[in-house]
MINULUM-355119 format. One line per field, with one value per residue (C-alpha): residue number from 0; y, z, x; residue in one letter. Coordinates in pm, 1 decimal. Last residue first. Layout:
REM MINULUM-355119
pos = c(NUM,...)
y = c(Y,...)
z = c(Z,...)
x = c(X,...)
code = c(a,...)
REM end
This chain:
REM MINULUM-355119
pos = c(428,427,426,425,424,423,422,421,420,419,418,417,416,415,414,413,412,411,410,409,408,407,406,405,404,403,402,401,400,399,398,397,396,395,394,393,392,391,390,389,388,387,386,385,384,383,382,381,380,379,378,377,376,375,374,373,372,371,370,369,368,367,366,365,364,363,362,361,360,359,358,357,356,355,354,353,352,351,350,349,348,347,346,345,344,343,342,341,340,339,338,337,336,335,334,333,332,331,330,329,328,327,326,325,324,323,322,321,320,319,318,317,316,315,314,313,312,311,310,309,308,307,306,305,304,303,302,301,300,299,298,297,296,295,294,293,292,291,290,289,288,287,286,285,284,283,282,281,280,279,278,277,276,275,274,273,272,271,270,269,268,267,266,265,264,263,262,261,260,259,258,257,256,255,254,253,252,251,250,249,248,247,246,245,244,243,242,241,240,239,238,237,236,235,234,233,232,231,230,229,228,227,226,225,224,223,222,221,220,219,218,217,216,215,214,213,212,211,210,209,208,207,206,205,204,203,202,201,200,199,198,197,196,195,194,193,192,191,190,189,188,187,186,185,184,183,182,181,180,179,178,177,176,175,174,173,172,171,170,169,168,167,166,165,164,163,162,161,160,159,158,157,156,155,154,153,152,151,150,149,148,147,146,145,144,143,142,141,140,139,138,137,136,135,134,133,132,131,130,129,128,127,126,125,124,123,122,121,120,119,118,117,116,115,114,113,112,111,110,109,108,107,106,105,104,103,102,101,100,99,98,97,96,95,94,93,92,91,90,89,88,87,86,85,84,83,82,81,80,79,78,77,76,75,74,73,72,71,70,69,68,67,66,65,64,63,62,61,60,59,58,57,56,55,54,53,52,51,50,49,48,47,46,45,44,43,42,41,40,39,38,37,36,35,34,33,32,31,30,29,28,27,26,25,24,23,22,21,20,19,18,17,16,15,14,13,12,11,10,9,8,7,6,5,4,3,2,1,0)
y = c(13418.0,13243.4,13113.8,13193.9,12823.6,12609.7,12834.5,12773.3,12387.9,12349.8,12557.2,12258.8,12146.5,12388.1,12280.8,12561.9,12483.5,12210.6,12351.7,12696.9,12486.4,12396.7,12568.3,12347.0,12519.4,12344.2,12166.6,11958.1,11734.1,12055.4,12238.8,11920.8,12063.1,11948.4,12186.1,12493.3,12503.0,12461.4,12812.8,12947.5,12917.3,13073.6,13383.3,13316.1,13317.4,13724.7,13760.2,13613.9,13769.2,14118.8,14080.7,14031.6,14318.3,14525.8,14487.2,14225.8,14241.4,14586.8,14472.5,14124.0,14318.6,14593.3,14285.2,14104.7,14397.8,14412.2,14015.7,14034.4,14323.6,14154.5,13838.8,13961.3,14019.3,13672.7,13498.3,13801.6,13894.4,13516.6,13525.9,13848.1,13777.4,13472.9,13637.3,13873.0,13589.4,13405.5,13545.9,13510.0,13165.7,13061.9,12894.5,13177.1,13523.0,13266.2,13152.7,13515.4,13622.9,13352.7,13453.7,13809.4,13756.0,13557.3,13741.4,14061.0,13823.4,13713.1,14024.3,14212.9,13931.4,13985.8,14362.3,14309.8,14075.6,14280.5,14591.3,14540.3,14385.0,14674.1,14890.6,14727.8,14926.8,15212.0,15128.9,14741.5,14487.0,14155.0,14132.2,14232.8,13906.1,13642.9,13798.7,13637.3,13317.7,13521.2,13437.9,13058.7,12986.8,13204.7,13307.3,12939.6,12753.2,12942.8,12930.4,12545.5,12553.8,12801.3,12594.6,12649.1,12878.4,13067.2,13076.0,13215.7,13434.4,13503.0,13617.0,13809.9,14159.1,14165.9,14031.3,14324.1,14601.0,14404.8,14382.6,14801.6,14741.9,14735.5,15057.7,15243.7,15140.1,15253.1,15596.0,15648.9,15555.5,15827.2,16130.0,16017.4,15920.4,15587.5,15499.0,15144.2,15074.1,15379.2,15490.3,15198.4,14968.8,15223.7,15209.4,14821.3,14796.1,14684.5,14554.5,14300.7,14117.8,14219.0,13972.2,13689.4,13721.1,13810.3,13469.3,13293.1,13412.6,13365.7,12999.0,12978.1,13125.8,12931.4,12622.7,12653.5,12767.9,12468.2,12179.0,12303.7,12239.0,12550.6,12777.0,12762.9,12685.6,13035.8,13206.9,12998.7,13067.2,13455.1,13407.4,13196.7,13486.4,13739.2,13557.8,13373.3,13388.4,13696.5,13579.9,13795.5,14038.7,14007.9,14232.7,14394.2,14594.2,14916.4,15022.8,15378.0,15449.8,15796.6,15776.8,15532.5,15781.4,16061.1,15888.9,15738.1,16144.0,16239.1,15891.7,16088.7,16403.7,16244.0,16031.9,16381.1,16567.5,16304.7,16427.9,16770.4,16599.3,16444.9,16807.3,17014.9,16950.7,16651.7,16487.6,16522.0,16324.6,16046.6,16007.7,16047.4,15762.8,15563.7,15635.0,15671.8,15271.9,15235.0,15323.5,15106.5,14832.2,14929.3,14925.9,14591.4,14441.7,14630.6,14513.1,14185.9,14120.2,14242.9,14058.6,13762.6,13866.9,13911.5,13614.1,13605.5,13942.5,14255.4,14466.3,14124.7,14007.4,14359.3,14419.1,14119.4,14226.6,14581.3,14531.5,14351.5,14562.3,14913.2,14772.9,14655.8,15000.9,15180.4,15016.6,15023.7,15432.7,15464.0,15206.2,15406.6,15769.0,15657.8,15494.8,15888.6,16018.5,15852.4,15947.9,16300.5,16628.7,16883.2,17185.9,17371.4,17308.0,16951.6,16824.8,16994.6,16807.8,16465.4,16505.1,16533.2,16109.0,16044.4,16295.7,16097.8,15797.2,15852.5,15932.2,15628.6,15434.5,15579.4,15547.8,15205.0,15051.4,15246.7,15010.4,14687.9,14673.0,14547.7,14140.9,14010.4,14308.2,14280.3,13914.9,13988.5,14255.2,14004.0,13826.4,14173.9,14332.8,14266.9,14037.1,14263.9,14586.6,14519.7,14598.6,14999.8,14904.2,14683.1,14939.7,15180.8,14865.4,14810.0,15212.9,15183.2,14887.0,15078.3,15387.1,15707.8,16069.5,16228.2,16448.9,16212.0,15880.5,15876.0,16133.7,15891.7,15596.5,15800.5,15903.7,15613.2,15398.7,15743.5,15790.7,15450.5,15448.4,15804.1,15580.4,15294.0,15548.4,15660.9,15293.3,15204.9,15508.9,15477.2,15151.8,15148.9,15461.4,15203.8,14923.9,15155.0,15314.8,14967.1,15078.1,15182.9,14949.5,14627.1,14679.1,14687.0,14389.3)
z = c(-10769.5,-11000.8,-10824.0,-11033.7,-11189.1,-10893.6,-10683.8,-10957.0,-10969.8,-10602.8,-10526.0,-10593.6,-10223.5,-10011.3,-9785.0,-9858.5,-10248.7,-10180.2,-10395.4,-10175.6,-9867.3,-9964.6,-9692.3,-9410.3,-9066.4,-8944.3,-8650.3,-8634.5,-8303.0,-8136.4,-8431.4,-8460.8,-8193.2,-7831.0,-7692.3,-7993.5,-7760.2,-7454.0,-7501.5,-7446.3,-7049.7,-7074.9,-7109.7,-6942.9,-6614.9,-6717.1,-6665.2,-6382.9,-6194.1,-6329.4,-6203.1,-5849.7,-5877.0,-6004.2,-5703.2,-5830.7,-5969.9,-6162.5,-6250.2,-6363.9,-6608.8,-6743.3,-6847.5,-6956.5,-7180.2,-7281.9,-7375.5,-7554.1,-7775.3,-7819.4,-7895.6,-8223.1,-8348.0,-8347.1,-8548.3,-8722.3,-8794.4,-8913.5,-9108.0,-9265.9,-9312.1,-9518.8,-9697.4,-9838.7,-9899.2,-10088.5,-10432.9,-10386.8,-10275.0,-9887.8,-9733.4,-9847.2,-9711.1,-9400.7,-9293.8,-9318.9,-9081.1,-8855.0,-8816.8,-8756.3,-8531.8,-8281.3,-8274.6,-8215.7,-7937.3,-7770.6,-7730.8,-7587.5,-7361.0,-7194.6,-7193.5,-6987.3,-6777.1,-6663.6,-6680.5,-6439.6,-6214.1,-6220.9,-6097.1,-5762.0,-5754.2,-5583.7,-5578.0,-5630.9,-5898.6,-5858.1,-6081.0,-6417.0,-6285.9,-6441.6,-6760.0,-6773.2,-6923.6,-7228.0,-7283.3,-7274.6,-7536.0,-7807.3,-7880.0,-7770.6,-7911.9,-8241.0,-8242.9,-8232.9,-8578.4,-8709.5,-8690.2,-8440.3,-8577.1,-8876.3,-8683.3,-8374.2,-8613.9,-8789.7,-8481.2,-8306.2,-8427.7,-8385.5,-8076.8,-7909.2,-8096.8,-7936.9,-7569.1,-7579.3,-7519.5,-7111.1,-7152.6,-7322.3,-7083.7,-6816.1,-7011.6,-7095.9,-6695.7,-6602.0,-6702.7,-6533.0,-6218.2,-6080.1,-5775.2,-5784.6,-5725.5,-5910.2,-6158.6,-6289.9,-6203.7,-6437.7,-6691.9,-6711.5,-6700.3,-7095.7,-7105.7,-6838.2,-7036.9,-7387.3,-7335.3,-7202.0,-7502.5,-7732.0,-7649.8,-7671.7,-8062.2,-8148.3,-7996.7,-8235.8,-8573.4,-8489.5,-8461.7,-8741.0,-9007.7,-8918.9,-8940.2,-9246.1,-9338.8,-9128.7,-9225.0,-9573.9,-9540.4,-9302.6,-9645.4,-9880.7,-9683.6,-9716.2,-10090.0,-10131.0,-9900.3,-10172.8,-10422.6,-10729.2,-11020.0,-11165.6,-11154.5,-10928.9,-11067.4,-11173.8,-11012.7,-11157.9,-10873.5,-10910.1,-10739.1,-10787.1,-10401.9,-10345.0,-10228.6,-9984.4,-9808.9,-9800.1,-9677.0,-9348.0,-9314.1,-9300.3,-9052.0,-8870.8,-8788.2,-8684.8,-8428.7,-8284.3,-8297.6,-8037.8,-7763.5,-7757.1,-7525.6,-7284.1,-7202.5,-7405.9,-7177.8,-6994.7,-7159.3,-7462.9,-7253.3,-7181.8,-7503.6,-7625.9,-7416.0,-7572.5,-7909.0,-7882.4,-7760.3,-8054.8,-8300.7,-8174.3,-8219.6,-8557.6,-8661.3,-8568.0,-8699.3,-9021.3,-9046.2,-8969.7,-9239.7,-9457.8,-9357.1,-9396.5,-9702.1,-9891.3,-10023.0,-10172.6,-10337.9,-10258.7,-10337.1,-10407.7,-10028.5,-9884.4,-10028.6,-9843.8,-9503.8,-9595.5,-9759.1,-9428.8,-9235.1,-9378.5,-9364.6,-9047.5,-8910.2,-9078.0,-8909.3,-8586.2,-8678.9,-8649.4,-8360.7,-8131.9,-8280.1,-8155.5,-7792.3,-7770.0,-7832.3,-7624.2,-7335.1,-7412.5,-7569.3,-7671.4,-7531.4,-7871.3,-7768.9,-7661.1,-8000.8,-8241.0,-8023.0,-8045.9,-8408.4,-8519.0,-8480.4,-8737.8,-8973.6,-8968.0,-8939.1,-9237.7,-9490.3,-9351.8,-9477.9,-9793.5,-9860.7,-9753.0,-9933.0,-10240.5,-10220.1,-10192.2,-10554.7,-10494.3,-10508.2,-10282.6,-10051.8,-10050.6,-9937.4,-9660.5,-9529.7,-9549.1,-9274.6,-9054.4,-9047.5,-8709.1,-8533.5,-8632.4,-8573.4,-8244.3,-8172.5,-8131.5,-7879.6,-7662.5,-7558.7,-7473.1,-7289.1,-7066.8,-6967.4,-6915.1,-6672.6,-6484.1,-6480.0,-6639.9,-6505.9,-6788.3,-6817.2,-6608.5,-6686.1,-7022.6,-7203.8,-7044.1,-7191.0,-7523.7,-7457.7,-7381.6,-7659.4,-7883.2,-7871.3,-7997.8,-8285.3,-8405.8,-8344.0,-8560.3,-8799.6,-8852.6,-8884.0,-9152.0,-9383.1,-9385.6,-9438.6,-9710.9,-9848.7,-9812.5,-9956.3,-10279.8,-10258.5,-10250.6,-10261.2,-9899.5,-9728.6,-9953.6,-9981.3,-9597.3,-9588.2)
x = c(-14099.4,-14309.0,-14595.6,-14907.6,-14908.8,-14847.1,-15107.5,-15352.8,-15290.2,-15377.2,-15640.9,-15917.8,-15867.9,-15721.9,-15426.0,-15166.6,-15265.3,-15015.7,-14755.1,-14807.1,-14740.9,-14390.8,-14216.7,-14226.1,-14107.8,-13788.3,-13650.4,-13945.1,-14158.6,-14246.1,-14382.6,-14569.4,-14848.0,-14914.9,-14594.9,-14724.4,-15088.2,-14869.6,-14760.9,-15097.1,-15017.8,-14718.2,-14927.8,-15255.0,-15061.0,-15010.7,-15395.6,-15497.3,-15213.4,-15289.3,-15640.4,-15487.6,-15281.8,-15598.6,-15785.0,-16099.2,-16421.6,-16326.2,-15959.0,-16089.3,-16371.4,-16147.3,-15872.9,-16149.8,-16286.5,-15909.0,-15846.6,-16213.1,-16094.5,-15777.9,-15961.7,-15998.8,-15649.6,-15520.3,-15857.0,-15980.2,-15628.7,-15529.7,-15843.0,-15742.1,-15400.8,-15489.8,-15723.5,-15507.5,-15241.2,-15467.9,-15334.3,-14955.5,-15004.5,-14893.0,-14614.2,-14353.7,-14521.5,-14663.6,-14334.6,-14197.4,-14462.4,-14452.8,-14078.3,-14115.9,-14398.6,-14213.9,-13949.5,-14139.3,-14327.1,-14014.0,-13889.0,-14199.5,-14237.3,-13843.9,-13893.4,-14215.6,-14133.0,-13775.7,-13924.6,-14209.9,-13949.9,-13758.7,-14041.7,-13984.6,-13700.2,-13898.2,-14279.2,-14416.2,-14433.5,-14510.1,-14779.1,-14509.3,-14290.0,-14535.4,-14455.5,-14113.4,-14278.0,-14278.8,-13931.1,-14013.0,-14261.4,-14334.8,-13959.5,-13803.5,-14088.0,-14060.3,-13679.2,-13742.2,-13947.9,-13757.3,-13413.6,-13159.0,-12898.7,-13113.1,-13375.6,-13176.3,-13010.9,-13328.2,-13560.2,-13248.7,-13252.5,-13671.0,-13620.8,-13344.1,-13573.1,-13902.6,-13717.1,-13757.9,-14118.8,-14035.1,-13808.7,-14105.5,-14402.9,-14135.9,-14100.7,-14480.0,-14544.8,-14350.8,-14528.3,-14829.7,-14720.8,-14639.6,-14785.1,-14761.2,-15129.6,-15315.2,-15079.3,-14875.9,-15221.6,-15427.7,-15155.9,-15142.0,-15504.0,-15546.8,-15160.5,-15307.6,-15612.0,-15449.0,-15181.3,-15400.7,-15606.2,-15345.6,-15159.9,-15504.7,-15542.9,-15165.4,-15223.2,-15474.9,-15281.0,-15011.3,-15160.5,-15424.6,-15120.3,-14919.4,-15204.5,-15374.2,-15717.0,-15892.9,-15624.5,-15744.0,-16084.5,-16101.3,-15990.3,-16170.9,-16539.9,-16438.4,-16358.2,-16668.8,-16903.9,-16795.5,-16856.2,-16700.2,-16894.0,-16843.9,-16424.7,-16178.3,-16045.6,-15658.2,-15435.1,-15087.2,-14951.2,-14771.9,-14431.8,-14321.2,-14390.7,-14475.2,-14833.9,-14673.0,-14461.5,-14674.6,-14983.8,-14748.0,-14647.7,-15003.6,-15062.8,-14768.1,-14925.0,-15243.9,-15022.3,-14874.4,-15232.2,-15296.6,-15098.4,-15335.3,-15577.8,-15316.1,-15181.2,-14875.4,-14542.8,-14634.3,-14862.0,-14602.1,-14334.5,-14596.0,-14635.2,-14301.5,-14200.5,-14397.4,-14371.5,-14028.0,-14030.1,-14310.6,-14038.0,-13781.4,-14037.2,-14172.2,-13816.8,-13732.0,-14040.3,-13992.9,-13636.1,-13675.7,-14007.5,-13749.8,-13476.7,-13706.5,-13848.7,-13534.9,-13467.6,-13833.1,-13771.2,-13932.9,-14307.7,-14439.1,-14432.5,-14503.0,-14876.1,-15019.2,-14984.4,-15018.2,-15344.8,-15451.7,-15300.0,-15427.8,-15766.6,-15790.5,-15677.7,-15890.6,-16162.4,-15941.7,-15958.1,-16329.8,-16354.8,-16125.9,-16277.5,-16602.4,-16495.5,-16312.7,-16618.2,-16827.5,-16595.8,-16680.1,-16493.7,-16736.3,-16573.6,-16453.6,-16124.3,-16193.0,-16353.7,-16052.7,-15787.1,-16047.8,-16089.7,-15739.4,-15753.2,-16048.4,-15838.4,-15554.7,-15693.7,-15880.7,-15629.0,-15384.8,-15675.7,-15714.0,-15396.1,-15326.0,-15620.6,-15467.3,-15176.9,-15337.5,-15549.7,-15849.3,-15995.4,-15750.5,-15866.9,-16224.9,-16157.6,-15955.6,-16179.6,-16493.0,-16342.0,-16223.1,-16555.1,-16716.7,-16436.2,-16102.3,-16305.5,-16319.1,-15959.3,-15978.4,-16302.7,-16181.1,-15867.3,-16220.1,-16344.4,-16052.0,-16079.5,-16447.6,-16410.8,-16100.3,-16383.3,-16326.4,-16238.9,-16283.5,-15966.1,-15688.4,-15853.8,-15991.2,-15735.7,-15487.2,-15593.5,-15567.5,-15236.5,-14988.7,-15148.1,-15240.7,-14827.1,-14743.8,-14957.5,-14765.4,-14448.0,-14618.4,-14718.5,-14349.1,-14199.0,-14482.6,-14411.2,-14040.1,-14044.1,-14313.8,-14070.3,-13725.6,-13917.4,-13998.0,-13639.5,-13485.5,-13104.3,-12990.5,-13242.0,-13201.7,-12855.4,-12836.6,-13037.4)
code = c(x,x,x,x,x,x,x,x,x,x,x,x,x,x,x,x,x,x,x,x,x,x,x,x,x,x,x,x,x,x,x,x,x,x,x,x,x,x,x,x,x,x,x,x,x,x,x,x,x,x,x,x,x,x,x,x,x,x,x,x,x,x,x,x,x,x,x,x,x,x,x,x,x,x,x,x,x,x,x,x,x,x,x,x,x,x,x,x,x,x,x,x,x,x,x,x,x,x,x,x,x,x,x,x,x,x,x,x,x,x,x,x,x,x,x,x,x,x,x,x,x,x,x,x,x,x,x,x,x,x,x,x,x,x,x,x,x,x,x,x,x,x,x,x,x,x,x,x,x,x,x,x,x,x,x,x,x,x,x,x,x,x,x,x,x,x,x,x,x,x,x,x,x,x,x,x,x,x,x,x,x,x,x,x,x,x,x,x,x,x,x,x,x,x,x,x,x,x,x,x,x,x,x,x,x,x,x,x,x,x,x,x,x,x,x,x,x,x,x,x,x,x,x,x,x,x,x,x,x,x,x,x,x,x,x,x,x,x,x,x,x,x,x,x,x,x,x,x,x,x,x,x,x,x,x,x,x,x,x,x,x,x,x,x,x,x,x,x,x,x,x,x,x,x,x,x,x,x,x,x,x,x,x,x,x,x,x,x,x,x,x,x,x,x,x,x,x,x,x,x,x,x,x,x,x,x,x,x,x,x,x,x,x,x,x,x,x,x,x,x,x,x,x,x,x,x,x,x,x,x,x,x,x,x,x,x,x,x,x,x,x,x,x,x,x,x,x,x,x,x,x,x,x,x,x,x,x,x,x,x,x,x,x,x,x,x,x,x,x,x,x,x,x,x,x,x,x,x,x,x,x,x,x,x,x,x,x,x,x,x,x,x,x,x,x,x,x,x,x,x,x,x,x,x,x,x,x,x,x,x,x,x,x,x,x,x,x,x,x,x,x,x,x,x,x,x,x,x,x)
REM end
């Protein structure tokens, strides 16, 4: 990988460009909850709705996404997205110094930029696999995983950090800053995509109705793509109040909580470095279980968590989920880049997104819910059994019966009927 990193000046720019708006990402997490609850006073239920709200994109638009973006080139998705966010996100400084600042704002800005935000995934999604080599996509996938992680632990603590030397308001110009630096980066990649349009016949709603046919038919892609869906439910459901509960119930204050959020997240560096050595050691199938499985079983500790040393235990679930979740991602990821045909790969991360990523707005509007009809330690209970919980999905699957991931999905037409010839003849790398 290091060759890939020192030499790969397109990779190195994506790289470059991901890892900073992940950090920028990581700020708005810590800050815009913040904005919410220290400036406008806002309720637990309108705090769980306002992390709703970034997310909802996925269900409204994130189908059709998929198809618009096998059909477009993938790199000026990106731009235009990073673009927007950036501006979309220096609205809220601009909005409080003239004295217009409002909590329907901030839920306009959060659905604003998670429109971007589908975009820029889903073309990123499919954009990495033909920017490197097969052999490389694993390291690759590593590496960005890796980095994103590190990168939301500054995030994170920066956030808080920047609260406390320029306001919660101000915060946000940081994660504006680095979308412009995101649009930097790619705008200078060399690489250029050669895309053929999709034929006059072939609709919009077929390419959509392809998409969910693909992960509808196949055994592998449906189980991780619903147990990714009911892990982000139960995920969402606590990380939506865990500030509020920090603050409120542990007594935490608001300069802290970036820092503990930080040190909890840290566990996605340490799983991003270990996904393909496990892999590698035990097979992806079993590293899967392992990752997905039993180290989030440590978020049953984050409801126990009380002042003083008690903070530790907040730590310990969280750094132990984060890890097995980056690990977890980084080898789905790879498995999909190599299961799947170059040209349904678009739509494969979109109805995997709209899948995964859209019960994250249900997970926080639950989250908002439990901590409004209950205290919030008792909605955090509720929540984090959900985790382990959705492990059983992979138990009653054949991940549990192989060593190994297949790989040979693309010569099946990754389960769709008719696609099978085309995927033989694009495949070439």
């Amino acid at each position: 990988m290091n060759s890939l990193l020192l030499r790969h000046r397109d990779f190195r720019l994506l790289w470059i460009g991901e890892t900073t708006s992940k950090f920028g990402s990581s700020v708005t997490t810590v800050v815009l909850p913040l904005i919410a609850v220290t400036t406008l006073q806002a309720s637990t239920l309108a705090i769980g709705l306002l992390g709703a709200t970034v997310w909802l994109p996925w269900l409204l638009i994130g189908l059709p996404a998929g198809a618009w973006v096998d059909r477009l080139p993938h790199r000026p998705i990106m731009l235009i997205s990073a673009a927007l966010s950036a501006v979309l996100l220096a609205v809220v400084p601009a909005a409080a110094a003239a004295g217009l600042l409002s909590l329907q704002l901030l839920f306009m800005i959060a659905f604003l930029t998670g429109i971007a935000a589908v975009f820029f995934q889903t073309a990123y999604t499919a954009y990495l696999p033909n920017l490197v080599t097969a052999s490389d996509r694993a390291e690759g996938n590593a590496k960005l995983q890796g980095s994103a992680s590190a990168a939301q632990i500054a995030g994170l603590g920066c956030g808080g950090l920047a609260v406390q030397l320029f306001g919660a308001v101000n915060g946000l110009v940081i994660d504006a800053l680095t979308f412009v630096a995101s649009f930097a980066c790619i705008a200078a990649i060399h690489y250029r995509e050669t895309r053929q349009p999709a034929p006059p016949e072939q609709s919009l709603v077929r390419d959509v109705a392809q998409g969910i046919q693909l992960v509808g038919a196949d055994v592998w892609l449906r189980t991780l793509i619903v147990f990714g869906a009911t892990s982000n439910l139960a995920l969402m459901g606590y990380q939506s109040i865990i500030v509020v509960f920090l603050i409120r119930e542990v007594g935490v204050g608001a300069s802290t909580v970036g820092g503990l959020i930080a040190g909890a997240s840290a566990g996605g560096v340490l799983g991003a470095f270990a996904a393909r050595r496990v892999a590698d050691r035990i097979g992806t199938a079993r590293a899967t279980l392992f990752f997905e499985l039993v180290l989030p079983a440590a978020a049953l500790l984050i409801p126990l968590t009380t002042r003083g040393y008690g903070v530790l235990l907040y730590l310990t679930g969280g750094f132990c989920v984060g890890a097995g979740v980056v690990a977890g991602n980084v080898i789905k990821s790879t498995f999909q880049q190599e299961y799947c045909a170059p040209e349904f790969r678009g739509r494969l991360a979109a109805t995997g997104s709209f899948v995964n990523l859209g019960t994250i707005p249900l997970g926080s509007a639950l989250g908002g819910v439990l901590g409004t009809a209950f205290d919030l330690r008792t909605a955090l209970w509720i929540s984090t059994v959900g985790v382990p919980l959705a492990g059983l999905i992979l138990i009653f699957s054949p991940i549990r019966r192989v060593r190994d991931l297949p790989l040979d999905g693309q010569a099946q037409g990754c389960g769709v009927p008719g696609v099978a010839e085309s995927s033989r003849r694009v495949r070439t790398d």
